[in-house]
C-alpha positions as CSV (number, residue, x, y, z in Angstrom):
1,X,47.3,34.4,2.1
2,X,46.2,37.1,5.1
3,X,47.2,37.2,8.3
4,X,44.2,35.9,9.6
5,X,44.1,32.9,7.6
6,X,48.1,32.0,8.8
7,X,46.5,32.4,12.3
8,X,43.7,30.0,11.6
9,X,45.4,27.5,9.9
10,X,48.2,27.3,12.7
11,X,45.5,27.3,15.1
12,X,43.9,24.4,13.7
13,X,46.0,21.4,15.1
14,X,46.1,23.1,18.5
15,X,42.6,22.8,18.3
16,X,42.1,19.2,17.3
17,X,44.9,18.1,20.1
18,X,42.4,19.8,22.3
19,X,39.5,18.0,20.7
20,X,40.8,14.5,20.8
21,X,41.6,15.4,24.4
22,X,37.9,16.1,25.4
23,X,37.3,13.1,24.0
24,X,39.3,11.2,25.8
25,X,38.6,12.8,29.4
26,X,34.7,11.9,28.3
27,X,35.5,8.2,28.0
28,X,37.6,8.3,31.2
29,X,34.6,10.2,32.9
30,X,32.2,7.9,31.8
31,X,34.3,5.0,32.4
32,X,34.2,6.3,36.3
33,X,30.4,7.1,35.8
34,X,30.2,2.8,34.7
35,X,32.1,1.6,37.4
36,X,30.0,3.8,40.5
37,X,26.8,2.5,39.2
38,X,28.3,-0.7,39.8
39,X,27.9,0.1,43.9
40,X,24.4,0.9,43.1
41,X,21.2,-1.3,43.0
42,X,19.7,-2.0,39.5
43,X,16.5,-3.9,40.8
44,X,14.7,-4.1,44.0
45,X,13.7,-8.2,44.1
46,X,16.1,-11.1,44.3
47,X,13.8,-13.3,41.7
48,X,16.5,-11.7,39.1
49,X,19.7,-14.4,39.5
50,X,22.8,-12.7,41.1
51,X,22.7,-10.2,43.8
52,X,21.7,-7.2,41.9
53,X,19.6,-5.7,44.9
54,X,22.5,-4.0,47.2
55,X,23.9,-0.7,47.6
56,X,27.2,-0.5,48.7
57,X,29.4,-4.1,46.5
58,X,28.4,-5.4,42.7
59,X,27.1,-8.6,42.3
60,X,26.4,-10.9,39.4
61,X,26.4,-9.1,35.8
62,X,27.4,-5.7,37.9
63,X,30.9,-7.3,37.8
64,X,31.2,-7.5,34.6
65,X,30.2,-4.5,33.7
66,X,32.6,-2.6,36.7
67,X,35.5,-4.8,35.3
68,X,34.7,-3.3,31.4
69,X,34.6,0.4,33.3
70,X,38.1,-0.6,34.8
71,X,39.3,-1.3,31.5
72,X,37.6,1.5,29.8
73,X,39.2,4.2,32.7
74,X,42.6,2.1,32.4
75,X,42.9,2.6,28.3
76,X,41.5,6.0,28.5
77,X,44.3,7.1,30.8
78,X,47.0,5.4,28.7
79,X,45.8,7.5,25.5
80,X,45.9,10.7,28.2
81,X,49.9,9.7,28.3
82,X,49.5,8.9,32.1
83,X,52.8,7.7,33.3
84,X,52.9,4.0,34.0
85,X,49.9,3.2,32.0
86,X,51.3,3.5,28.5
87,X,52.5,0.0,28.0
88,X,48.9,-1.0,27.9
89,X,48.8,0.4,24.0
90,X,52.0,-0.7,22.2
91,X,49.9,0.0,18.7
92,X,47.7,2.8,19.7
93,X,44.2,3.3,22.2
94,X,41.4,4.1,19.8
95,X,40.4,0.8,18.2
96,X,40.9,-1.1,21.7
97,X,38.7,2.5,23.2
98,X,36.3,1.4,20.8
99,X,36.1,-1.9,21.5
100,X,36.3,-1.6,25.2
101,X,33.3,1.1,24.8
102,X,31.1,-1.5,22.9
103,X,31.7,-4.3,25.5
104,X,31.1,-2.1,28.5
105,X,27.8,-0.6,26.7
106,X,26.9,-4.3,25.8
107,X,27.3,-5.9,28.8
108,X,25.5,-3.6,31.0
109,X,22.2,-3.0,28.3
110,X,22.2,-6.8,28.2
111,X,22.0,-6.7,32.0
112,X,19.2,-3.8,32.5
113,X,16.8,-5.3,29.4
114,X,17.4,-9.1,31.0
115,X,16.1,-7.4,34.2
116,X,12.8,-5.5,32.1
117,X,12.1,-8.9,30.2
118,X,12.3,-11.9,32.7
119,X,10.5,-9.5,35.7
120,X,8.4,-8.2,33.3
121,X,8.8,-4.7,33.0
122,X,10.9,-1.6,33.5
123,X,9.3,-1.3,36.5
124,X,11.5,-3.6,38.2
125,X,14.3,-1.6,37.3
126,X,15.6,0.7,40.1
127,X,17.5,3.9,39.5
128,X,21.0,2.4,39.2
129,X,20.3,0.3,36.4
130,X,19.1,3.9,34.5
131,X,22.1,5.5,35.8
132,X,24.3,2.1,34.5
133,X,22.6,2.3,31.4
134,X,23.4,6.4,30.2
135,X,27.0,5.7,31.6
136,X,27.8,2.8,29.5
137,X,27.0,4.9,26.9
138,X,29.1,8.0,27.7
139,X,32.4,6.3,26.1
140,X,30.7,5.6,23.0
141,X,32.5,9.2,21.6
142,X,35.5,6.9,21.1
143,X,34.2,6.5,18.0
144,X,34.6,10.0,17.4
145,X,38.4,10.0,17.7
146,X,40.9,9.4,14.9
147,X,42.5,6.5,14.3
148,X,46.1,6.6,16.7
149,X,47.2,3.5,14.7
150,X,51.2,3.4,14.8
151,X,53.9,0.8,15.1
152,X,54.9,-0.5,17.8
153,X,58.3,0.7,19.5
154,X,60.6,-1.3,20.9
155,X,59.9,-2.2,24.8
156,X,62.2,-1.5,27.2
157,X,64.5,-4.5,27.9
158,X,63.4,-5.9,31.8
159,X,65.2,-8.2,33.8
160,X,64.9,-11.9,32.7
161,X,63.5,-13.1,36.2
162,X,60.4,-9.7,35.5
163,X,59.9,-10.8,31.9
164,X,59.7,-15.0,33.4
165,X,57.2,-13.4,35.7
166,X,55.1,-11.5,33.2
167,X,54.2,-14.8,31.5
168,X,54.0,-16.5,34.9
169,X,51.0,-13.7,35.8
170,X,49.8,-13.6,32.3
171,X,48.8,-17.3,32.7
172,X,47.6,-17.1,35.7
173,X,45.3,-14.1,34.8
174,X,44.3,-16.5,31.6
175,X,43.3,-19.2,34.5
176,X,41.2,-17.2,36.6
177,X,39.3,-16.2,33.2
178,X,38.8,-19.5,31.6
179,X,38.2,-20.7,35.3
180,X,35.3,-17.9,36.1
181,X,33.4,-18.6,32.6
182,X,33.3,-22.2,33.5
183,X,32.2,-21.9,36.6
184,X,29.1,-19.3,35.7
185,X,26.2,-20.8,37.0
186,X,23.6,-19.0,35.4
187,X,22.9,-18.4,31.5
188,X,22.5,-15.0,32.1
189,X,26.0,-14.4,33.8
190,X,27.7,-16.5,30.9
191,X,26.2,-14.7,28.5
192,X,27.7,-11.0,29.7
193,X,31.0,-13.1,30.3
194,X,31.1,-14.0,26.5
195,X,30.2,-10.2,25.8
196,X,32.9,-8.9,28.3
197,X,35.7,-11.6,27.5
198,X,35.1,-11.1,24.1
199,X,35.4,-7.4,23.4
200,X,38.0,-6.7,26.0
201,X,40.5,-9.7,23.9
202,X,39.5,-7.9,21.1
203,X,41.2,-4.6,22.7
204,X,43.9,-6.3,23.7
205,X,45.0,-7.7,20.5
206,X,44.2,-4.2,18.7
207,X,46.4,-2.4,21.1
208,X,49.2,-4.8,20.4
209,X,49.4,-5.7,24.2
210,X,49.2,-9.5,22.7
211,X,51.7,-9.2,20.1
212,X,54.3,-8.2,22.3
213,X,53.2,-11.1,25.3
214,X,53.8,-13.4,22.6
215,X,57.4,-11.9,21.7
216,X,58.3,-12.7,25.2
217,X,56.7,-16.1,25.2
218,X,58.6,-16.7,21.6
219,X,62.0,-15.5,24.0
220,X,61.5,-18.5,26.9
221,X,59.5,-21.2,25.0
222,X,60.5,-24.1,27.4
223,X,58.7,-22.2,30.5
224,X,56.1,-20.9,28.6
225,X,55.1,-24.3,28.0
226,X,56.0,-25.5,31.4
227,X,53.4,-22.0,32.9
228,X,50.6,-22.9,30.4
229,X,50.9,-27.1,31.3
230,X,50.7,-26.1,35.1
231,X,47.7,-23.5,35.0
232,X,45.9,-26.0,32.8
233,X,46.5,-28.7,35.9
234,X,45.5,-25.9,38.4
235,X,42.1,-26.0,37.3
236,X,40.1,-29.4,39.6
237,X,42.4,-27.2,42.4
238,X,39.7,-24.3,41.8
239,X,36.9,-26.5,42.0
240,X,35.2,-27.8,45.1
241,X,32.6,-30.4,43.6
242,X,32.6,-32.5,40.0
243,X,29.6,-30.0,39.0
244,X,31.9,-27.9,36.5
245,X,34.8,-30.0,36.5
246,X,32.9,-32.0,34.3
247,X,32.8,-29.4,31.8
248,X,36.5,-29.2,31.8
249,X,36.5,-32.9,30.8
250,X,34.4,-33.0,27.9
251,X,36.1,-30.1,26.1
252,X,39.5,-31.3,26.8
253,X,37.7,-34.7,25.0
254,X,36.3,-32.1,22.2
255,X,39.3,-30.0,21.8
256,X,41.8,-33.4,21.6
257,X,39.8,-34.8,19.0
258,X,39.3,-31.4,17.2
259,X,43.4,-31.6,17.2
260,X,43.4,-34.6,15.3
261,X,40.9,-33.7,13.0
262,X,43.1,-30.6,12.2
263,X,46.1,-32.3,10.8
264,X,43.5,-33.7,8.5
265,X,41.3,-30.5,7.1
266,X,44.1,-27.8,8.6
267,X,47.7,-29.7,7.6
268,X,46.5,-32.2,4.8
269,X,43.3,-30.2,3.3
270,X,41.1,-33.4,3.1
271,X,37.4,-32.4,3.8
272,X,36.1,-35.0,6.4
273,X,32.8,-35.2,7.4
274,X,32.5,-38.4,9.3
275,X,35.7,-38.1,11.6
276,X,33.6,-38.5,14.9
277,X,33.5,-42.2,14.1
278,X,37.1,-42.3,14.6
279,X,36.1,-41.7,18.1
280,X,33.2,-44.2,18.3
281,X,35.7,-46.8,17.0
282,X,38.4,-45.7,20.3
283,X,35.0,-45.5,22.5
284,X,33.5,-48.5,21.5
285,X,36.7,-50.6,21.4
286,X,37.8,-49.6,24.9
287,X,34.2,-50.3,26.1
288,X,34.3,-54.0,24.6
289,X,37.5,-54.9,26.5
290,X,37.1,-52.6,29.6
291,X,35.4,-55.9,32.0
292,X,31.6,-54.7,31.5
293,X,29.2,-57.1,32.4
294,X,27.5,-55.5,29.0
295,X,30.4,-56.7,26.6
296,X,30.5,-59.5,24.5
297,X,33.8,-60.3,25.1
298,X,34.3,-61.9,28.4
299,X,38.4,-59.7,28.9
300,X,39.5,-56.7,31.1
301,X,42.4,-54.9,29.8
302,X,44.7,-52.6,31.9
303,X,44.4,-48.8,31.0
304,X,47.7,-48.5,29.0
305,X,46.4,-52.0,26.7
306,X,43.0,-50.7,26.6
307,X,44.8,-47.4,24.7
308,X,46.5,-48.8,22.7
309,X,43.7,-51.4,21.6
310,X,41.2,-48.4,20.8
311,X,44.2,-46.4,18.7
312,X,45.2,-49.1,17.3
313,X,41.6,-50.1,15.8
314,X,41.0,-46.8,14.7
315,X,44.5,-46.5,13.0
316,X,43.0,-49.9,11.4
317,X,40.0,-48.4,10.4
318,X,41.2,-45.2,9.0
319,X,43.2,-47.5,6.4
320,X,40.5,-49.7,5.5
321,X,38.3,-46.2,4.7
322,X,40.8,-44.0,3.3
323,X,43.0,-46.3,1.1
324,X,39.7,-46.8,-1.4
325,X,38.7,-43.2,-1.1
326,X,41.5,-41.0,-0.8
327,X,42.1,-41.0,-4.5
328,X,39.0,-38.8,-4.5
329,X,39.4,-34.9,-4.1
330,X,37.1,-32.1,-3.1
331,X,33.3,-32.9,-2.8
332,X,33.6,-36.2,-3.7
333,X,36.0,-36.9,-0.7
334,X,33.2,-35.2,1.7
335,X,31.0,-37.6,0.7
336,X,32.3,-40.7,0.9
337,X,33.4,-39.8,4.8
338,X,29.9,-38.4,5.8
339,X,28.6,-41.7,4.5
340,X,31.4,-43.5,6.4
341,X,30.1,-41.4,9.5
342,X,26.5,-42.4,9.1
343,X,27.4,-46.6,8.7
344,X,29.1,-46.6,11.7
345,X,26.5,-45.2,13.4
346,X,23.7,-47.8,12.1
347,X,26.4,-50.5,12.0
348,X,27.1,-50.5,15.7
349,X,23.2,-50.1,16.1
350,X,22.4,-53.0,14.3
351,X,25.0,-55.1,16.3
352,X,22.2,-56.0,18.7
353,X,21.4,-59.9,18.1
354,X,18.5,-59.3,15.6
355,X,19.7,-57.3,13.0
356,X,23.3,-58.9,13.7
357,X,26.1,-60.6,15.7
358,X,25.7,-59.6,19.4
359,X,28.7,-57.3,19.8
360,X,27.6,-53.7,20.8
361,X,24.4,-54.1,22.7
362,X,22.8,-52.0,19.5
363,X,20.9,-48.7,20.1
364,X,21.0,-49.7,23.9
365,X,24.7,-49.0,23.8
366,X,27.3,-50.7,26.2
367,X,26.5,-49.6,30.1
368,X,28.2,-49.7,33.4
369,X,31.8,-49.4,31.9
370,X,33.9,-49.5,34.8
371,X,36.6,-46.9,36.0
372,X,40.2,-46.8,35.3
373,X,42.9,-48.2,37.6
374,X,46.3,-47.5,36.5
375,X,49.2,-48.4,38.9
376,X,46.8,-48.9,41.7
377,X,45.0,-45.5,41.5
378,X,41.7,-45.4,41.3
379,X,39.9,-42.8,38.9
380,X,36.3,-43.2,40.6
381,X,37.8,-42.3,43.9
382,X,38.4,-38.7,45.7
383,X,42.2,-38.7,46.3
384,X,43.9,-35.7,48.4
385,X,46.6,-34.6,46.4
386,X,48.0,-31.4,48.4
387,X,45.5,-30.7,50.9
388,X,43.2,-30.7,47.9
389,X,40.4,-33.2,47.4
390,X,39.7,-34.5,43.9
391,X,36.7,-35.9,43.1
392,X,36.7,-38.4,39.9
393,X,36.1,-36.2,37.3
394,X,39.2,-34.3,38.5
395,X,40.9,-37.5,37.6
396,X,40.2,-37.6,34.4
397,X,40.5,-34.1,33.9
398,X,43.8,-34.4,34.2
399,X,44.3,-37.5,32.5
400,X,42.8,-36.3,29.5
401,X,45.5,-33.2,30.1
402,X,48.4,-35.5,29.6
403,X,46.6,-37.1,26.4
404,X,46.0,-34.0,24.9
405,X,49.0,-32.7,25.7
406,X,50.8,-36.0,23.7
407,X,48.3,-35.0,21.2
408,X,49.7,-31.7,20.7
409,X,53.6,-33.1,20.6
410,X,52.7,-35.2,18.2
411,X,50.8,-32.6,16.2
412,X,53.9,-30.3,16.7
413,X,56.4,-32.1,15.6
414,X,54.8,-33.8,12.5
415,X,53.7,-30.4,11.0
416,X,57.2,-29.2,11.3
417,X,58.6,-32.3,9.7
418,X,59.6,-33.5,6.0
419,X,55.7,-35.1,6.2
420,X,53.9,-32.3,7.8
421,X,55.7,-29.8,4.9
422,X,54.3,-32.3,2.3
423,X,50.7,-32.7,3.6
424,X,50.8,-28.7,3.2
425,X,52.1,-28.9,-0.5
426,X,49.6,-31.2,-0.9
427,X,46.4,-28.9,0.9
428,X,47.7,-26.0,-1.4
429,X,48.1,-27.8,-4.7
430,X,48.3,-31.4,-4.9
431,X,49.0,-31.2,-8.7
432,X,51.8,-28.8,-7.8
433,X,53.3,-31.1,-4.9
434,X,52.9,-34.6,-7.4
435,X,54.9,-33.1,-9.9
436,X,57.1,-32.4,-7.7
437,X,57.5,-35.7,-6.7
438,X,55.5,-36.0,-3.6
439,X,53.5,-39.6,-3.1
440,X,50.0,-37.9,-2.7
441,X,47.8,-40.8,-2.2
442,X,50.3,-42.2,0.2
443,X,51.0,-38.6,2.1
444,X,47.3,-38.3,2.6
445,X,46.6,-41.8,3.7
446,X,49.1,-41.1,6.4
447,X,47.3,-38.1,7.4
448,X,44.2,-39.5,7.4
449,X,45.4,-42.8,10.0
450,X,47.1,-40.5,12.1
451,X,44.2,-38.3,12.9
452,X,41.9,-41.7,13.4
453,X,44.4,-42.7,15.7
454,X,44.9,-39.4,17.7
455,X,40.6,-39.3,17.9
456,X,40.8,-43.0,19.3
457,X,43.1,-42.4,21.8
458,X,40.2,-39.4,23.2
459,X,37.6,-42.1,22.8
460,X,39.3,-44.7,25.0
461,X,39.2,-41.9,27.8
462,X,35.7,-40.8,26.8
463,X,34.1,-44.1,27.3
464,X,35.7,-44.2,30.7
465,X,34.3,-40.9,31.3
466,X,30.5,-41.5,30.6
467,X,30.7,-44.6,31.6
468,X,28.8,-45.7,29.2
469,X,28.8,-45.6,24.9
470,X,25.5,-44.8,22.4
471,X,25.6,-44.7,18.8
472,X,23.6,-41.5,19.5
473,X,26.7,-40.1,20.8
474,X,28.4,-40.3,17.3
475,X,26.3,-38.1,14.7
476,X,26.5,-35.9,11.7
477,X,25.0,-33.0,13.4
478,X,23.4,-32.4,16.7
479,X,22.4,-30.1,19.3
480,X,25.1,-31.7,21.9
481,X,29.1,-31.8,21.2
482,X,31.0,-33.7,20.0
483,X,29.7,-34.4,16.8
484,X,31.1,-34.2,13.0
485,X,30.0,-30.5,11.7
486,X,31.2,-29.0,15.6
487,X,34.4,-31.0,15.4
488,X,34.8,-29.2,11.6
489,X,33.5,-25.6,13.1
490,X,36.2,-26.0,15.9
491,X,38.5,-26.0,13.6
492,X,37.8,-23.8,11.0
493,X,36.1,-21.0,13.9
494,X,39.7,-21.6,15.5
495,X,42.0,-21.2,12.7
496,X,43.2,-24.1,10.6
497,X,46.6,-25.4,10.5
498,X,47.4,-23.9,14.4
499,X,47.7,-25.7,17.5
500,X,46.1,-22.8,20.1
501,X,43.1,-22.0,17.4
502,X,41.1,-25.7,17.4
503,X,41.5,-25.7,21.4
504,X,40.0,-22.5,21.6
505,X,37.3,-23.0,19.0
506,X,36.5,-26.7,21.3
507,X,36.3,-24.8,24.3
508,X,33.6,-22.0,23.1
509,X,31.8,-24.4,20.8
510,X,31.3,-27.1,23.9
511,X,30.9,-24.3,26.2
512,X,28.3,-22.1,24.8
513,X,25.3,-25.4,24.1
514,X,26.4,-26.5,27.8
515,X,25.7,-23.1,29.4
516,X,23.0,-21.1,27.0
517,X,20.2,-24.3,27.9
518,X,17.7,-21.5,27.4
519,X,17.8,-21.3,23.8
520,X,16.7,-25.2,23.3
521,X,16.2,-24.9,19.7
522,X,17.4,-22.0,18.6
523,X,21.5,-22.7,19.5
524,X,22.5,-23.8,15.9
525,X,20.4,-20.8,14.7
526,X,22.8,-18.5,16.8
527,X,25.7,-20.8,16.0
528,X,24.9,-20.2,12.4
529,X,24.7,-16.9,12.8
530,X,28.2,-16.7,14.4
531,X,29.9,-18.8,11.4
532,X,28.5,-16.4,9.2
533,X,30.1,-13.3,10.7
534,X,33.3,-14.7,11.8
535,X,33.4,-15.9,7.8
536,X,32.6,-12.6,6.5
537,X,34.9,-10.7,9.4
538,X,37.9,-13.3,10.2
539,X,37.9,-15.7,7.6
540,X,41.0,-17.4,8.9
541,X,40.0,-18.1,12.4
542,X,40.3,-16.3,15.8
543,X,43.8,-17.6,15.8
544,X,44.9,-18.0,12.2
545,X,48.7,-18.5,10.4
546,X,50.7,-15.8,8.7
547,X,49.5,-18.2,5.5
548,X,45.9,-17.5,6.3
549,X,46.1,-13.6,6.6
550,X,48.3,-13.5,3.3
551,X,45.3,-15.4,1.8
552,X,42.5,-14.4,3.1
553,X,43.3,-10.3,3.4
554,X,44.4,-8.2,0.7
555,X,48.1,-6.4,1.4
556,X,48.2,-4.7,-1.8
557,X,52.3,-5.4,-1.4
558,X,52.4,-6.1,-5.0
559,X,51.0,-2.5,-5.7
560,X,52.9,-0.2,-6.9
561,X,52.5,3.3,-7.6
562,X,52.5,5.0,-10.8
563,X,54.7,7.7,-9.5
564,X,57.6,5.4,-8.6
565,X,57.4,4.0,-12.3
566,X,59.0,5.4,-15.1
567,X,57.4,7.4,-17.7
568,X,57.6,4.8,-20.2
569,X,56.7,2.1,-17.6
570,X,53.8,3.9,-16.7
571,X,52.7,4.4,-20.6
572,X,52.7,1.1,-20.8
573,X,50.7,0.2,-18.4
574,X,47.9,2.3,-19.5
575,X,48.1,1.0,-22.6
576,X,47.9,-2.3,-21.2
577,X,45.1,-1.7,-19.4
């Protein structure tokens, strides 16, 4: 080898450390070019929704974008090795570069052709939109860097009371998040949210920043429970009218009952297509004995009777319909309970008088149910709690907290038990588990009353929320939550057999039909199209098990090299092959 070859070989590493540098000064410097177009106008009329027309402050979507610059800079600067900032990238900066780049580059071309389509033209556009637009695109070369992947190193220990107050800030950041996508008012400003929120999580969990939060909320359980129980109360504080706070309610109603059905299709593995009725049964029987001048039973129950009435008729009536089917399995299974779904719906709409006994009013549904009073305290009243005024809905906001907070306990504790271990045994092999000597039939029918029970309990509060109960409200399939196939998406979108995964797949699958109105028709098309990539990209959820990554993702643990074998292993297996 020459001398000049030595000299360009050692000169080679120098020169892609130089390179990769570059690379990641361009992504900072188009990160700065993002967040400055920000302070620039993007269109000259008002007739777009947010303030887009001032020079000087973003408004609107030019938030979202300037917070994906910020993000983009921040991440940029951490793979530069800037002191203070490397804790953002436990795992390494390029993937969550990447990611940050995309979002940034989304959120802003979503922004500038919105503008060109609903005014008609890029002639509405003003310069700082065009200037948004090549700057978004600047930190696209993160693609061009190399993969930084590494293992994480262990953090520096912090003072317990810094570590409490990590969590304690992380919540609270999680609040203001969860809090600013409710409260969007527009469908344009929720959809850059979802593009924002979504790619910058991404980041986060690719640069490991997640993983090690949760170490620390793994250290102090007990106040990571009490932090995420008192944000989750903090919310009707945020609010000053009912308008979004009504929101809140139904998904806490969506995400409770998706709960239930998890120990079901997550915990037990039975395929059920018809659990919404579960919840018409709670709705239903709380609306019969809640004093409605619409009821055909002349009784008013307190609250805590009326609760207990609607579990314990749905407890009843997931007996009656799983002790003759649960001996079925698979498909068959699926049937029988989307055919259970569909008779209570035309059961309780042929209780009308004609086509029956007079007991739910039929399609007309049961109207004017009146409001809770528990202990004296009104739900359909504004209380002041704090200096803070809260309007009903706030009420049973945080009503419907505390039941699915008891829905979570009990979904706890009976997946860690002798039971909940036995419902999995049976989900992963039920000829496996009855050989083993578990009661299958019995197991599942346990299962299977538990969640009818849990899904009445949400009913109860339900029926006291809308104040009034349809068999419309308790489909198949619809275009409005909750409804059987949403309730099974939640799930399976969130990650099966978790607590945190069905909550989050409630929230997104209740808030995305409430806030995209504009797409009518075409919202199960996009939902659709969403199942299909999460399935082919995450098939275990957004928040999935170690089970489900084992299962779903190939390790390649059991390879082993040929190298590492001995001759005559390694013969062998040739000839084997």
């Amino acid at each position: 080898m020459t001398t000049d070859t030595l000299k360009t070989t050692d000169a080679t590493p120098a020169d892609d450390t130089s390179r990769v540098t570059m690379l990641r000064r361009t992504i900072a410097a188009g990160g700065l070019a993002t967040i400055a177009s920000t302070f620039l106008a993007w269109t000259y009329t008002d007739a777009f929704p947010g303030d887009l027309t001032v020079y000087g402050y973003p408004g609107g979507l030019q938030v979202l974008t300037l917070v994906a610059g910020l993000l983009t800079v921040a991440y940029a600067l951490a793979a530069l090795d800037v002191r203070g900032l490397r804790w953002l990238a436990p795992t390494g900066t390029t993937k969550a570069l990447q990611l940050l780049a995309l979002g940034a580059f989304g959120t802003t071309w979503f922004t500038v052709i919105a503008i060109a389509v609903e005014l008609g033209g890029l002639a509405h556009l003003d310069p700082g939109a065009y200037v948004a637009a090549v700057a978004s695109a600047v930190p696209a070369v993160a693609f061009l860097l190399p993969d930084d992947t590494r293992k994480a190193q262990r953090p520096r220990t912090l003072p317990s009371w810094a570590e409490i107050l990590v969590i304690v800030a992380a919540f609270g950041l999680g609040l203001y998040v969860v809090t600013y996508g409710i409260d969007t008012e527009y469908a344009e400003l929720f959809t850059g949210y979802l593009i924002t929120a979504g790619f910058a999580i991404a980041a986060i969990f690719k640069a490991g920043l997640m993983a090690r939060l949760s170490a620390l909320t793994a250290k102090y359980r007990s106040i990571t429970v009490a932090a995420a129980f008192v944000a989750a109360a903090a919310f009707p504080f945020t609010q000053s009218t009912d308008q979004f706070t009504l929101i809140a309610v139904n998904i806490l109603i969506f995400a409770t009952v998706a709960l239930g059905l998890n120990i079901v299709v997550g915990l037990a593995g039975l395929l059920d297509l018809g659990y919404v009725a579960f919840l018409g049964v709670g709705a239903y029987t709380a609306a019969l004995v809640s004093g409605t001048t619409a009821s055909a039973f002349d009784i008013q129950f307190p609250f805590w009777a009326a609760v207990l009435t609607g579990a314990a008729v749905s407890l009843v009536f997931g007996v009656v319909i799983g002790a003759p089917t649960l001996r079925l399995r698979g498909d068959y299974l699926a049937i029988v309970t989307l055919g259970f779904g569909e008779i209570f719906r035309i059961a309780v709409g042929n209780l009308d008088g004609v086509s029956g006994p007079q007991v739910t009013n039929g399609p007309n549904g049961i109207p004017n149910i009146p409001d809770l009073v528990f202990f004296g305290y009104d739900f359909g009243e504004s209380h002041t709690i704090l200096g803070f005024e809260l309007g009903s809905y706030a009420n049973y906001y945080l009503l419907m907290l505390l039941a699915m907070i008891l829905v979570v306990l009990v979904f706890s504790r009976a997946g860690n038990s002798r039971i909940g271990r036995a419902w999995v045994a049976i989900r992963e092999d039920e000829t496996a588990a009855t050989a083993m000597g578990i009661n299958g039939f019995r197991v599942k029918l346990i299962a299977f009353a538990l969640g009818a029970t849990l899904a009445g309990v949400a009913g109860t509060v339900q029926a006291h929320v809308q104040s009034t109960v349809v068999p419309e409200m308790y489909v198949f399939a619809g275009p409005v939550p909750p409804n059987s196939a949403f309730l099974l998406a939640a799930v399976i979108l969130g990650g099966m057999g978790t607590i945190s995964g069905p909550l989050i797949g409630a929230a997104l699958l209740y808030m995305i039909p409430a806030k995209l109105q504009f797409l009518q028709d075409y919202q199960l098309l996009g939902f659709g199209i969403a199942l299909i990539l999460l399935m082919r990209f995450r098939p275990e959820g957004l928040i999935a098990n170690r089970r489900a990554q084992l299962e779903y993702h190939e390790t390649g643990q059991l390879d082993v090299p040929d190298e590492k074998l001995p001759d005559s292993a390694v013969g062998t297996t040739k000839a084997g092959a």
